[in-house]
MARZAZA-210581 format. One record per residue (C-alpha): residue number from 0; y, x, z. Coordinates in nm, 2 decimals. Example, Ala and Ser with C-alpha at 12.3 -4.5 7.8 and 13.67 -1.06 7.14 Angstrom:
2
0|-0.45|1.23|0.78 $
1|-0.11|1.37|0.71 $
END
This chain:
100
0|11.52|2.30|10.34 $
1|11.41|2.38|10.71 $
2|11.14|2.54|10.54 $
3|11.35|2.81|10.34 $
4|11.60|2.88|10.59 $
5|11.32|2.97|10.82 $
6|11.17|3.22|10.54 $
7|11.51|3.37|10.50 $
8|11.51|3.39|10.89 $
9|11.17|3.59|10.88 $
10|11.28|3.79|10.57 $
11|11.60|3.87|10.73 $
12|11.43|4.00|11.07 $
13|11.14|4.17|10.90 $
14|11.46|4.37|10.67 $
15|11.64|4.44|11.02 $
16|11.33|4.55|11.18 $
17|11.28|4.83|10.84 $
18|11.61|4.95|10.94 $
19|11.55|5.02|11.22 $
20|11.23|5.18|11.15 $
21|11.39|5.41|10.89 $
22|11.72|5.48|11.15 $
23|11.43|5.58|11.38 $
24|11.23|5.78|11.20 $
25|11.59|5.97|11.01 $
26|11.70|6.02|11.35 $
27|11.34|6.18|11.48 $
28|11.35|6.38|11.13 $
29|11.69|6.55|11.22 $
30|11.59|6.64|11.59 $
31|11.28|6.83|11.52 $
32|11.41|7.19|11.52 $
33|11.33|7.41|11.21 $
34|11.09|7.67|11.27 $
35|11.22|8.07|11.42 $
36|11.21|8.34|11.15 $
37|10.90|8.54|11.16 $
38|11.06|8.91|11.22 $
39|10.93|9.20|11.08 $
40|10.70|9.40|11.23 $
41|10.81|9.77|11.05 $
42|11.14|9.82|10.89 $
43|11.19|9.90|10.51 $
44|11.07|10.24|10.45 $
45|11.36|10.48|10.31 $
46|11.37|10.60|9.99 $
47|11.36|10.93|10.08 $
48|11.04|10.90|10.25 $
49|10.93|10.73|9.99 $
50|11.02|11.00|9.74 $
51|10.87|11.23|9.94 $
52|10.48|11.02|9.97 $
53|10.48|11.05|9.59 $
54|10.63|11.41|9.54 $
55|10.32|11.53|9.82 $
56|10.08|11.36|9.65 $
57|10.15|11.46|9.34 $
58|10.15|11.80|9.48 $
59|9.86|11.77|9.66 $
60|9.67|11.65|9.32 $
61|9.83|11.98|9.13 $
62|9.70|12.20|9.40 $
63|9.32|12.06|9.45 $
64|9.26|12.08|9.03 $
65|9.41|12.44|9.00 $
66|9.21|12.58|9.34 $
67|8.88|12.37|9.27 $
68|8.65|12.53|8.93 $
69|8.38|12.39|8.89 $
70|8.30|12.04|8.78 $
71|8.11|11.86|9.10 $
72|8.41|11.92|9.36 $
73|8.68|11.82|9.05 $
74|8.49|11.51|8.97 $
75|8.50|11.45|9.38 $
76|8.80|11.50|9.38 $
77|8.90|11.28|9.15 $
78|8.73|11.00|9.28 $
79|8.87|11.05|9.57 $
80|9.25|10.99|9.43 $
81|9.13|10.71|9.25 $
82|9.02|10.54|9.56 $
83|9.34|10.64|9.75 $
84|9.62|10.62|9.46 $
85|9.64|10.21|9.50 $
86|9.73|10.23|9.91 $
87|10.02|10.50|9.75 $
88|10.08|10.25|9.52 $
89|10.12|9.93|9.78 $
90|10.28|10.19|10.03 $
91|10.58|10.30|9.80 $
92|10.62|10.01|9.57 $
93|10.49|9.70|9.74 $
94|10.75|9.42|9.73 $
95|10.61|9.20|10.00 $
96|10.75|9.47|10.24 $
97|11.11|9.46|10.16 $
98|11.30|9.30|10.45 $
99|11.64|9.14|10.48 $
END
């Protein structure tokens, strides 16, 4: 009997002292202050500057094949708008840009 009563003593003490733990820890959890919002370093870039990127470089593209002939300077040329159409692409249309 003494036996048992000083189990459920121990048990009882070790369940208080979990408790208290968890109030602890719940209470440590509900201090710790959430993190400030990165802000953005540019704003969102207007649609009319961004209707005027693409209408200039489609422009730009008309102009260089009608003034350049030969084949050399158009294949340069196209290589060169290869390599530069993808920044164009993640300028105007990139959604990882887009603020609140």
């Amino acid at each position: 009997e003494a036996v048992r009563a000083q189990e459920r003593a121990t048990a009882d003490r070790d369940r208080a002292r979990r408790q208290a733990r968890r109030r602890r820890v719940l209470k440590f959890k509900t201090a710790v202050p959430t993190p400030p919002r990165r802000q953005p370093r540019f704003g969102r870039l207007p649609v009319r500057a961004k209707l005027g990127l693409a209408l200039g470089w489609l422009l730009a593209q008309f102009v260089a094949w009608q003034l350049v002939s030969h084949p050399g300077p158009r294949l340069g040329i196209a290589i060169v708008s290869l390599f530069a159409l993808p920044l164009v692409v993640v300028v105007l249309f990139n959604p990882a840009r887009r603020y609140r």
